[in-house]
C-alpha positions, -999 to +999 in steps of 0.1 A: +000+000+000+010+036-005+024+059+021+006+088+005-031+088+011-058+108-015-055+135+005-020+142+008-019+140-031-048+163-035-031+186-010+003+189-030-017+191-066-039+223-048+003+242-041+010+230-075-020+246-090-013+277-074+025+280-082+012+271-118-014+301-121+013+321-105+033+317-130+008+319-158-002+353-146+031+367-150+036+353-180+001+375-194+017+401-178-010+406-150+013+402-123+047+408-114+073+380-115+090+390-080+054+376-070+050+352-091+087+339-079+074+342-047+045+323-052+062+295-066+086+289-042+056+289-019+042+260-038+070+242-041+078+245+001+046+232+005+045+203-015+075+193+001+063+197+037+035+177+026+055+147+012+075+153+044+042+146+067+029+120+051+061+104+050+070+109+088+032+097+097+039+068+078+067+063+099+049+068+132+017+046+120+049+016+119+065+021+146+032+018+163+029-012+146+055-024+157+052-016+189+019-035+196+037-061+180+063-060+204+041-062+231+023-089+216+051-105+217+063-099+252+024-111+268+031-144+248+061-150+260+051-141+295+024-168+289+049-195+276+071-182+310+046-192+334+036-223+316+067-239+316+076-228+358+045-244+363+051-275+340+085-274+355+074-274+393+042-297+387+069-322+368+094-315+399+065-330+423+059-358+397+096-371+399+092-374+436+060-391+435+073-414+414+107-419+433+088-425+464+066-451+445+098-467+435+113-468+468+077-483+483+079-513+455+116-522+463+110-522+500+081-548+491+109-567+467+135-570+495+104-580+522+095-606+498+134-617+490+136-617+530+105-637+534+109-667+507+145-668+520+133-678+554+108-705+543+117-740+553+135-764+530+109-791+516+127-814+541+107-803+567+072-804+577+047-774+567+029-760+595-011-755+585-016-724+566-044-701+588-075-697+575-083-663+552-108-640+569-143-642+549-137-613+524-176-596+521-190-602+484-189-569+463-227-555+451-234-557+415-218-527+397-191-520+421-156-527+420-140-559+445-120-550+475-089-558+458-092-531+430-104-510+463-067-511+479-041-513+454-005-520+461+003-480+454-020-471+479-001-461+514-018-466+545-025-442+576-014-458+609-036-447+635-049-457+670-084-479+672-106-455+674-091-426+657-109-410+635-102-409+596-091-377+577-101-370+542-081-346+522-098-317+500-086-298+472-096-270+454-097-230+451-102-230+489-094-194+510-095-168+487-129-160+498-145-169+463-182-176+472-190-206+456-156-224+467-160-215+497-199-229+500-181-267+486-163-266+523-197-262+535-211-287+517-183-316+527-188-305+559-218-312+559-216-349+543-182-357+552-176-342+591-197-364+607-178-393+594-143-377+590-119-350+602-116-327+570-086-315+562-078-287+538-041-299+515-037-267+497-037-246+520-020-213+514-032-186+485+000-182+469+029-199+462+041-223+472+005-229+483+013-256+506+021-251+543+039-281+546+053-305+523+028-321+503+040-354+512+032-351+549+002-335+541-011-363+523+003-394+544-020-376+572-051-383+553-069-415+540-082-405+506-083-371+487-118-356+473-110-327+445-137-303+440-156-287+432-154-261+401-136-254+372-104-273+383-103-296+350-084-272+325-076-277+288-048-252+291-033-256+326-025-287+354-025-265+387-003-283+409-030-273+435-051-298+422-030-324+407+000-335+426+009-368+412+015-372+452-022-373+458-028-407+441-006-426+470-040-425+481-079-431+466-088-400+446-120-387+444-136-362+425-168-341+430-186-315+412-160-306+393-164-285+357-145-279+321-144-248+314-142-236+276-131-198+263-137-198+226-112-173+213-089-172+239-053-178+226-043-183+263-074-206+272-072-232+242-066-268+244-032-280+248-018-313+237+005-322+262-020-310+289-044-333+279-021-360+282-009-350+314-044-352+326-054-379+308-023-398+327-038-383+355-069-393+353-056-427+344-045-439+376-058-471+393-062-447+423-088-424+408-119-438+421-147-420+410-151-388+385-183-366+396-190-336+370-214-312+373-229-306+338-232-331+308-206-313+285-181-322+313-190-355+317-186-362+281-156-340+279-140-363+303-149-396+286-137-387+253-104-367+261-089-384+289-108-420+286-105-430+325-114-464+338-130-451+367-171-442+364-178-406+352-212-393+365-225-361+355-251-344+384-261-311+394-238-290+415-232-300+447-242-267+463-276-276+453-276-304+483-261-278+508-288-268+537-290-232+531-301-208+558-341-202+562-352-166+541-385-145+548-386-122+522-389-086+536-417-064+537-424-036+516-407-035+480-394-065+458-360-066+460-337-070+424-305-081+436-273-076+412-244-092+418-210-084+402-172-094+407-137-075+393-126-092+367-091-097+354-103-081+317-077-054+297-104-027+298-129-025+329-167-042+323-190-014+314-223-016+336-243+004+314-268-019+307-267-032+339-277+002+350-302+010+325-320-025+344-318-010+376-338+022+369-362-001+346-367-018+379-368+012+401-399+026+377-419-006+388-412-004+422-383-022+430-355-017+447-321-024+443-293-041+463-260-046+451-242-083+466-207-081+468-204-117+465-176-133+484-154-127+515-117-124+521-091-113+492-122-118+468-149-100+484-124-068+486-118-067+450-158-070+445-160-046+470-135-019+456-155-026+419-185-019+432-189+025+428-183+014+391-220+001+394-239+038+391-270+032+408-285+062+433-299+050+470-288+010+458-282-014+490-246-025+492-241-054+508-206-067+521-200-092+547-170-117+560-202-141+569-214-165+542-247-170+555-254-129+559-248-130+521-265-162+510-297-151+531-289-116+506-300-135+477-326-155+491-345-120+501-344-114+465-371-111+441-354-114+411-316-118+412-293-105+379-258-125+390-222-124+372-212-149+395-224-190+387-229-201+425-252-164+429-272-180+402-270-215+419-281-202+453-308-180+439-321-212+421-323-226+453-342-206+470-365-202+435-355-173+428-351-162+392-318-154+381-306-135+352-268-146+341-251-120+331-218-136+324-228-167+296-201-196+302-208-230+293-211-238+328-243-215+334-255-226+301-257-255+314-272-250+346-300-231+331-303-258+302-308-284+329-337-265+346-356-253+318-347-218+321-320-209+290-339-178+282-325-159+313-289-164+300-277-131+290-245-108+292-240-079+314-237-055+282-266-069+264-298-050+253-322-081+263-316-075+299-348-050+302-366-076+278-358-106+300-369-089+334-403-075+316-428-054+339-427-078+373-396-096+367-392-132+353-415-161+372-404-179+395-378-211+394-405-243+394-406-262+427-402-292+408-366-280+391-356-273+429-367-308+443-347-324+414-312-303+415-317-312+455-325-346+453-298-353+426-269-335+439-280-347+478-280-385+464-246-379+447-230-367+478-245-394+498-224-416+477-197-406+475-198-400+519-210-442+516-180-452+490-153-431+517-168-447+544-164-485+524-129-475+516-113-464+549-127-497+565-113-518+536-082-505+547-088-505+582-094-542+579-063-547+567 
């Protein structure tokens, strides 16, 4: 392409024109040529400075090229950076596991040496072999004690009587709402049974307060979940320690999430075969996702031999705390979170709802949705909602901000486990951030049309004069009843596990 736009040529033919009739008239006579000189030169010094601006813009316009390429660049390779210290530290923790695997198998070689050493010559007289212990039958569709307890699988010793611990992992302590509501819901299954132990727990690096060895030779068996932990992109070394299959790995409620688009976010080969390996491992007991797509994302990427389930999130079997919906006017409740986006989310629309709201005779309260290092970035976001006398509301309490939503009449969430919650309690919620994981959700109930954006025109639209109706007492039973029975077993397959071993 040229570096002289239309109008830079059209600029130097207008000086050319006029040195040209400058010199024409002086020709005729009808002016004199000290002017006509004049004029000429003019013309001339302005073609040049023309030429000489286009040509420097030019210049700019690349090196500003060039500079976003650089950039480009330089975010790329800050990518590729972290990828590979994480590969590097996950693969780190990988080698140990496997050199403590190898160390366990020769012990048991040079026990076994020792013993067959020691047996009598045939010389001598056998003593009666004791009788095995009755071994229980297994039930149809479940796997025989023996594939229960693998050789890999180290033991706890512990005092009769002592309680057993069961490990979790996840995005636990940064105050994210709906990770935080899964320790409520293990707690709830799991405690009376179990001492629960957070593993990862520290926010940053190295995330562990202790070495993930000891960590996990304190528990019996490991539950991940729930959430977006399965990722085409990245292996957290939160969540998948090679060190945690020493011991029966289970996982619940967990989700794939997809970002069609992203550069950063798609799928990468050699992730998929570290989780496929991963995934692979005699150890992994059971695989509980949260939405079909998962499910079947699962069983055709990573082809484990353990069951895949797919049921509704497990916050939907969590006993929430009783609501009575306050006097006076319906309440729409928006919820919003800071998100790690170049250029900050514009609430226009979002605001345009509000005062659509406002004219019908709602009010509106603004649920800064999360505590800890979370709930202070929501909170710091929140002026860039513009909504006169809204309701903020901001608390280190999970309850005071799941009772929030249930006080709603209509909720409008950017947050999945606002929207879960609000389900809950039948209340409708408008999703105002479209992954596949709320896509989903909504699919499952009957409820896609509230799926939205945050910056779409349909928001008005979707909320109408009175708000949406209601979430169907029948969709409610069902997520409850599902996601309860799903916890149940998994609580009922821990339980047969840890007295497998116990028995041994």
């Amino acid at each position: 392409m040229s570096r002289y736009t239309g109008r830079d040529i059209a600029s130097a033919a207008v000086f050319l024109v006029g040195g040209s009739i400058a010199a024409t008239l002086a020709l005729v006579g009808s002016t004199d040529w000290a002017i006509a000189v004049v004029a000429i030169l003019a013309a001339l010094i302005g073609v040049f400075a023309q030429l000489q601006f286009a040509s420097r813009r030019g210049a700019i316009r690349r090196l500003g090229q060039l500079t976003r390429s650089v950039r480009s660049a330089a975010e790329q390779t800050s990518d590729v950076t972290k990828g590979l210290v994480s590969d590097t530290s996950l693969s780190r923790r990988e080698l140990s596991a496997l050199r403590a695997e190898v160390a366990e198998v020769n012990s048991q070689l040079a026990a076994l040496t020792a013993s067959v050493a020691g047996q009598p010559t045939s010389s001598v007289q056998p003593q009666p072999k004791p009788q095995p212990k009755p071994q229980a039958q297994p039930v149809a569709g479940e796997k025989p004690a023996a594939q229960l307890a693998p050789a890999t699988t180290t033991q706890v010793t512990r005092s009769p009587g002592e309680r057993k611990a069961i490990g979790l992992v996840g995005f636990f302590g940064h105050g994210n709402y709906g990770d935080e509501l899964f320790v409520d819901v293990f707690q709830q299954f799991l405690s009376p049974s179990f001492d629960v132990q957070i593993i990862p727990d520290l926010e940053r690096q190295p995330y562990f307060s202790r070495p993930v060895e000891e960590k996990v030779a304190e528990v019996d068996a490991i539950v991940m979940g729930g959430g977006d932990l399965v990722q085409q992109w990245n292996t957290d070394p939160r969540y998948f320690d090679r060190t945690y299959l020493k011991k029966p790995f289970y996982v619940a409620g967990v989700g794939v999430p997809i970002y069609h688009g992203s550069e950063k976010h798609k799928e990468k080969p050699h992730i998929i075969n570290r989780l496929r390996s991963f995934f692979g491992h005699e150890n992994v007991r059971m695989i509980g996702m949260r939405d079909d797509f998962g499910a079947n994302w699962i069983r055709e990427k990573l082809e484990p031999t353990a069951p895949v389930t797919s049921e509704p999130d497990i916050v939907c079997s969590l006993n929430l705390p009783e609501v009575t919906k306050p006097a006076g006017q319906p309440i729409l409740g928006i919820v919003t979170r800071q998100r790690r986006v170049d250029t900050p989310d514009d609430y226009t629309k979002l605001e345009e709802l509000a005062a659509h709201a406002k004219r019908r005779g709602f009010r509106i309260r603004h649920i800064i949705l999360g505590t800890g290092s979370v709930g202070e970035r929501d909170f710091a976001n929140a002026p860039a909602l513009d909504i006169a006398d809204k309701e903020v509301v901001h608390s280190e309490d999970l309850d005071v901000l799941t009772r929030a939503i249930g006080e709603c009449t209509v909720l409008a969430s950017m947050k999945f486990h606002g929207t879960v919650v609000a389900t809950m309690y039948g209340v409708p919620s408008i999703v105002l951030v479209p992954t596949n994981k709320n896509r989903a959700f909504m699919e499952r109930i009957g409820r896609s049309e509230l799926v939205a954006s945050h910056h779409s025109d349909r928001l008005i639209e979707i909320f109408g004069e009175t708000g949406p109706a209601p979430i169907d007492p029948q969709q409610v039973a069902m997520l409850r009843e599902r996601s309860t029975a799903f916890m149940n077993t998994l609580r009922d397959q821990l339980i047969k596990e840890v007295e497998h071993s116990r028995s041994e």
